[in-house]
C-alpha positions in Angstrom: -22.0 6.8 2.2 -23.9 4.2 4.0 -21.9 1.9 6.5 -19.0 4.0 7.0 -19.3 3.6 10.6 -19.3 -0.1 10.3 -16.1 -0.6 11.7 -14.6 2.7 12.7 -15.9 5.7 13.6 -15.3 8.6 11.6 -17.1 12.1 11.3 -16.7 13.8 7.4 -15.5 16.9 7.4 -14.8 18.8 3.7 -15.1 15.3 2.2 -12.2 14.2 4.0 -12.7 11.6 6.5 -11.3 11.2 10.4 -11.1 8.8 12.4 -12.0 8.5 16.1 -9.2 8.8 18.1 -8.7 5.3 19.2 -9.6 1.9 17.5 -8.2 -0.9 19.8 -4.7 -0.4 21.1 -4.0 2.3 18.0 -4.6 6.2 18.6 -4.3 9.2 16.7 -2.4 10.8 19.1 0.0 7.7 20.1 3.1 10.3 19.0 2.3 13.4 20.9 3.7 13.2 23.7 7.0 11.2 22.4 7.7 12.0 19.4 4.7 15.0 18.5 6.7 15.6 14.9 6.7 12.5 13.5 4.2 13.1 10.6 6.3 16.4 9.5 9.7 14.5 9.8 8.2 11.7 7.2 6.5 14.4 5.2 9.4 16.3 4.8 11.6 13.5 3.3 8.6 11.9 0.9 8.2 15.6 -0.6 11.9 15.6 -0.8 12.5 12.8 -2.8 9.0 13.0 -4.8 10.1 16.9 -6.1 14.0 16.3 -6.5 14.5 12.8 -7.5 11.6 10.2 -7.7 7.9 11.0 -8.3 7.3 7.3 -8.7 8.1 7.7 -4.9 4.6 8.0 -3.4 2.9 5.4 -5.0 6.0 2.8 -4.1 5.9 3.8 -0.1 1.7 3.1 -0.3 2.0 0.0 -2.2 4.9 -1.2 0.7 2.3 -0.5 3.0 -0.1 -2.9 1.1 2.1 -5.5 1.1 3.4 -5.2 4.6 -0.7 -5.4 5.6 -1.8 -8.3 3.3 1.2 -10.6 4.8 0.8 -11.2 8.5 -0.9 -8.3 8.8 0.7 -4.4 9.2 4.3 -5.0 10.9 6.5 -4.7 9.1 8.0 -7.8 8.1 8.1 -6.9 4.3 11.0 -4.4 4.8 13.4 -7.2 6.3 16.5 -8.6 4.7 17.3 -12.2 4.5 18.8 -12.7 7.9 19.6 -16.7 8.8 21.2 -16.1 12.0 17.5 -14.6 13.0 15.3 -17.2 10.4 14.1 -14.5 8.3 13.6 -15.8 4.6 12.8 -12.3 3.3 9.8 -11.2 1.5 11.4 -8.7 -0.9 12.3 -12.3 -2.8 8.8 -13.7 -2.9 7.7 -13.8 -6.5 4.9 -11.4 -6.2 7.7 -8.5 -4.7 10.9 -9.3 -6.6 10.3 -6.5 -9.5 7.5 -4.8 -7.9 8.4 -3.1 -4.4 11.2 -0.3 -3.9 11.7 2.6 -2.0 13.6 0.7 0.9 16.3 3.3 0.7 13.8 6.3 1.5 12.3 4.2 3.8 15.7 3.6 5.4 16.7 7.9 5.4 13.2 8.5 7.2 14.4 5.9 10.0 17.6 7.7 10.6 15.6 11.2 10.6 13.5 9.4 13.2 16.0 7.7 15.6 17.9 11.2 15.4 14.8 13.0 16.8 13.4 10.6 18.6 15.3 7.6 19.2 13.5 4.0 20.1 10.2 5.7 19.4 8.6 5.2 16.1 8.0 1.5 14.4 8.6 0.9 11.0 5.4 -0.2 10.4 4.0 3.0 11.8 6.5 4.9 9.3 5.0 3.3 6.5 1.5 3.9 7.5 2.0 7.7 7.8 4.6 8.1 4.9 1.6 6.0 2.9 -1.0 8.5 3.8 1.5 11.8 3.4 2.5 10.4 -0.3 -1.6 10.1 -1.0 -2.1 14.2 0.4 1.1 15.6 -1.4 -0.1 14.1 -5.1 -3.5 15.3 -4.8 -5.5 13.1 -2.6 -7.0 13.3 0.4 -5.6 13.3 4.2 -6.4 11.9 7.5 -5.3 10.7 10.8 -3.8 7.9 11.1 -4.4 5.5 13.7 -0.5 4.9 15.4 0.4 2.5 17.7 1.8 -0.5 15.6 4.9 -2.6 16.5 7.6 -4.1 14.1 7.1 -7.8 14.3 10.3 -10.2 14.3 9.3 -12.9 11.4 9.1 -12.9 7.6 6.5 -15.2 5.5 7.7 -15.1 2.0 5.2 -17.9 1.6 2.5 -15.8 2.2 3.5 -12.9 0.2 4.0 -15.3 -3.1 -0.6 -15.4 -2.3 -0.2 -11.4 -2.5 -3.1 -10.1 -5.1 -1.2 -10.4 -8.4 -1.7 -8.1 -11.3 -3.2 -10.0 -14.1 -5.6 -12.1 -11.6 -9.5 -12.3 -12.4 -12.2 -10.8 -10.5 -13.3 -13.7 -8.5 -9.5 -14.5 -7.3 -8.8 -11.3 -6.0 -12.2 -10.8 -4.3 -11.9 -14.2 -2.2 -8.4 -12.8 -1.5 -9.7 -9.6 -0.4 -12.6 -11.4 1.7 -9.8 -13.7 3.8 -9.2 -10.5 5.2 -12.6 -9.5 5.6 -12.3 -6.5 3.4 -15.0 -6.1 0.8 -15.8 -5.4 -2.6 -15.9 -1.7 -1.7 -12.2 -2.0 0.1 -11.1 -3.9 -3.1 -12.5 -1.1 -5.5 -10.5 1.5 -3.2 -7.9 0.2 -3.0 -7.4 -0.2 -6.6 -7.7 3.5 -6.7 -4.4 3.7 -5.5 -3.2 2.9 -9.7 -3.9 6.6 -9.9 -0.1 6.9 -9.9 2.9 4.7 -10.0 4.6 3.1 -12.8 3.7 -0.5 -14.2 7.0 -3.1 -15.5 6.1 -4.4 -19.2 6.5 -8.0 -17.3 3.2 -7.0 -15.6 0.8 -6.7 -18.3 2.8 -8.1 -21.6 0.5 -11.2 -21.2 -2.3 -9.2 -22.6 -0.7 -7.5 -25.5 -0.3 -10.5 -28.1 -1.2 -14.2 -26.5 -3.9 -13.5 -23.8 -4.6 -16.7 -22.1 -3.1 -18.5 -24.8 -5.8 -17.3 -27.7 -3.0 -15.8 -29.6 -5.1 -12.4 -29.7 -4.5 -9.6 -27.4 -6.8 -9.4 -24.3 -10.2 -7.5 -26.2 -11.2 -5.5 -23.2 -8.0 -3.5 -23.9 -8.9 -0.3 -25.9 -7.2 -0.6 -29.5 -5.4 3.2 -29.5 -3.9 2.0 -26.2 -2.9 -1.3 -27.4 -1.1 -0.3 -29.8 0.9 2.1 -27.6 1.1 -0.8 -25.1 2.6 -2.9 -28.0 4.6 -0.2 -29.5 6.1 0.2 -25.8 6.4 -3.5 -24.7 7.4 -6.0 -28.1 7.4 -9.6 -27.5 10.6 -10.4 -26.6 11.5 -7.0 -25.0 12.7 -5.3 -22.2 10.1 -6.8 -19.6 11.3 -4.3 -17.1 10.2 -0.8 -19.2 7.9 1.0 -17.3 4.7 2.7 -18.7 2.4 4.6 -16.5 -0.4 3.2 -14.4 -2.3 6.0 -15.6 -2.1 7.5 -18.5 -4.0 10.6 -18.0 -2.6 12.4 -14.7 0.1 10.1 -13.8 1.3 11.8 -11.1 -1.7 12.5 -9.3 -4.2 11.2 -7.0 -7.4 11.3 -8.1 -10.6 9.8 -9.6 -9.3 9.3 -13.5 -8.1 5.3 -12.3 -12.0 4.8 -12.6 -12.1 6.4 -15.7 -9.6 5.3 -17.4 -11.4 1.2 -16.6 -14.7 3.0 -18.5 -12.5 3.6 -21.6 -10.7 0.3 -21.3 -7.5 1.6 -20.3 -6.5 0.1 -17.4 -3.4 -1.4 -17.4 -3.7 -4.8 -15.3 -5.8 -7.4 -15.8 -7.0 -7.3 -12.4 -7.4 -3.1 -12.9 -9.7 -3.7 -16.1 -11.3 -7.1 -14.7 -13.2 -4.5 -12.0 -15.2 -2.9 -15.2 -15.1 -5.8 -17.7 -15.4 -8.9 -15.9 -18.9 -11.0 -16.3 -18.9 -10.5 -12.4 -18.7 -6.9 -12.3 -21.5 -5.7 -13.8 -23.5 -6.8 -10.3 -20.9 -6.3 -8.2 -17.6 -3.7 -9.4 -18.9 -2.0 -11.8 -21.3 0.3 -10.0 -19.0 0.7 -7.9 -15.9 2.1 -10.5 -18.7 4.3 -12.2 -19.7 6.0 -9.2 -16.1 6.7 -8.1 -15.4 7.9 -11.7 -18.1 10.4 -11.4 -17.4 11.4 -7.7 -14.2 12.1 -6.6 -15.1 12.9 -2.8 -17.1 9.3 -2.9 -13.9 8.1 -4.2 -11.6 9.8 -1.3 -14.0 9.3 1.1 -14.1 5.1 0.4 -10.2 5.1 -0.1 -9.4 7.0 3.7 -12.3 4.2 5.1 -10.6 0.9 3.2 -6.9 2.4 4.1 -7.8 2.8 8.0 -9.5 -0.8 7.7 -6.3 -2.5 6.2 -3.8 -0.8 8.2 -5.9 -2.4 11.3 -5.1 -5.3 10.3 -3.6 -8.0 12.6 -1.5 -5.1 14.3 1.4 -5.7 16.9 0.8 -3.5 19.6 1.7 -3.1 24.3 4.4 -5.4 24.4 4.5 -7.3 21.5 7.3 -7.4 18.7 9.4 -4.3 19.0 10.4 -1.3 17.5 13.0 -1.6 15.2 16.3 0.3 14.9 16.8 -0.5 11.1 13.9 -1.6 9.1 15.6 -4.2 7.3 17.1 -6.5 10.7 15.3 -7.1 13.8 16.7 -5.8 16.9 19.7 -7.9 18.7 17.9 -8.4 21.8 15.6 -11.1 23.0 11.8 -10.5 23.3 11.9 -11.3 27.3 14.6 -8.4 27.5 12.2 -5.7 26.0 9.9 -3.8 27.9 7.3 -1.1 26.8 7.0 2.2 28.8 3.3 3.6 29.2 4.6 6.3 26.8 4.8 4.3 24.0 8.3 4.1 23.7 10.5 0.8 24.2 13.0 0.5 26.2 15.7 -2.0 25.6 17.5 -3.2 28.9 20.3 -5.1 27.0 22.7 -3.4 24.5 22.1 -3.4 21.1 
């Protein structure tokens, strides 16, 4: 795995990949001292909720995660309501999140579990991280240590979460996107991975069923057996909200079949299939999806890299932005009464 240590240091250990302990202001241990069971609280609930009630659960806290990062960078600011007394046009309306993002409610029960053990202590952008990375260990994957430290900004840019990377998107659009946030080809190919679980709306994909791009013929890189499920599940004129399984092999689990699954032309997306079946790929992706198909550890091992790369991206952290007491509203104090302790922990001179 050449240039691994590019930007972070890591050491491999059992194919599962560690970070150094500090990258910038962010630290492994940024929790020990002030709230040392953070990572079991969050672990607890997601395992809760992904054996008793939701197993789509997991893959909806990691794909928050992705859009918190991709928008203004990890803070946070995708979990906000519309709040006009504070000017926050939410991004949970941008067209990209309206039927695609959930789990705000587990989000919101691990915040309460948090303030209750360790009150003012934990972001919600750090939640998100850790709950991202506990949902990829308890369905199969791999786990490592996150790098903590992040702070809950005080803005929303629905704007820039309509640009999010969209589902049935080409190649060549969703690596420049990738590329304004200097991730690579490698981080894009990753973090596709991450369709290894999860559920896919019939609104996502229908476009390649019956009409693709207008040629009145369904989209050809899409294997015929599973077109006609596709079409059996998703009619024109249906329910565009019927969900179908990002993978249809192990959908429940982490693991290498995502890659597979693009060899046998069953990926659901156009922008899951593009990374096999695109003109550009066979240069650039395709290598790429063929040695993650065959190697599950190179697979784990380039997922842990491109998450720990993305969730350094554009990070609050000392005294900047806060840390919220409800995900969804920005704390009722001004920034100039908010100051950070040396602990990590903020403390807010005014009431809230």
């Amino acid at each position: 795995m050449s240039g691994l240590s590019l930007l972070y240091v890591v050491l491999i250990i059992g194919g599962v990949l560690l970070p150094s302990s500090s990258y910038g202001q962010l630290s492994t241990t940024f929790y020990d001292q002030t709230c040392p069971n953070v990572t079991n609280i969050i672990q607890d609930i997601v395992a809760d909720v992904l054996n008793n009630s939701d197993p789509r659960i997991g893959a909806s806290l990691i794909r928050l995660h992705f859009h918190d990062c991709f928008v203004n960078g990890c803070d946070g600011s995708v979990l906000l309501d519309n709040d006009p007394a504070n000017g926050i046009v939410s991004e949970k309306d941008a067209v990209s999140n309206r039927n695609s993002i959930r789990g705000f409610e587990v989000v919101d029960r691990i915040k309460a579990a948090l303030e209750q053990a360790c009150p003012q202590t934990v972001s919600c952008a750090d939640l998100l991280t850790i709950a991202s990375e506990r949902s990829v260990f308890l369905s199969g994957g791999p786990e490592w240590r996150n790098l903590l430290g992040r702070r809950d900004g005080r803005i929303a840019n629905q704007t820039g979460a309509n640009g999010l990377p969209a589902p049935f998107e080409t190649l060549d659009i969703l690596q420049r996107k990738f590329r304004d946030l200097d991730l690579n080809t490698t981080d894009l190919v990753a973090l596709s991975g991450a369709h290894t679980f999860g559920r896919g709306q019939c609104g996502t994909f229908s476009g390649r069923l019956f009409n693709f791009s207008g040629t009145g013929a369904p989209d050809p890189t899409i294997e015929e057996n599973y077109l006609r499920l596709l079409q059996d599940l998703c009619p024109q004129g249906g329910n565009a909200s019927i969900l179908t399984d990002l993978d249809p092999t192990t959908p429940d689990l982490f693991d290498r079949n995502y890659y597979s699954n693009l060899q046998q032309h069953m990926g659901l997306f156009t922008s899951d299939q593009e990374l096999f079946s695109s003109p550009l790929a066979a240069n650039d992706t395709l290598p790429i999806v063929n040695n993650f198909s065959s190697n599950q550890t190179a697979f784990f091992e380039s997922f842990v890299v491109s998450m720990i790369k993305m969730g350094n991206l554009s990070p609050l952290t000392g005294s900047n932005g806060e840390i919220r007491l409800d995900c969804k509203r920005v704390n009722n104090v001004s920034l100039s009464t908010t100051t950070t302790t040396t602990s990590g922990r903020s403390a807010y001179v005014s009431s809230m």
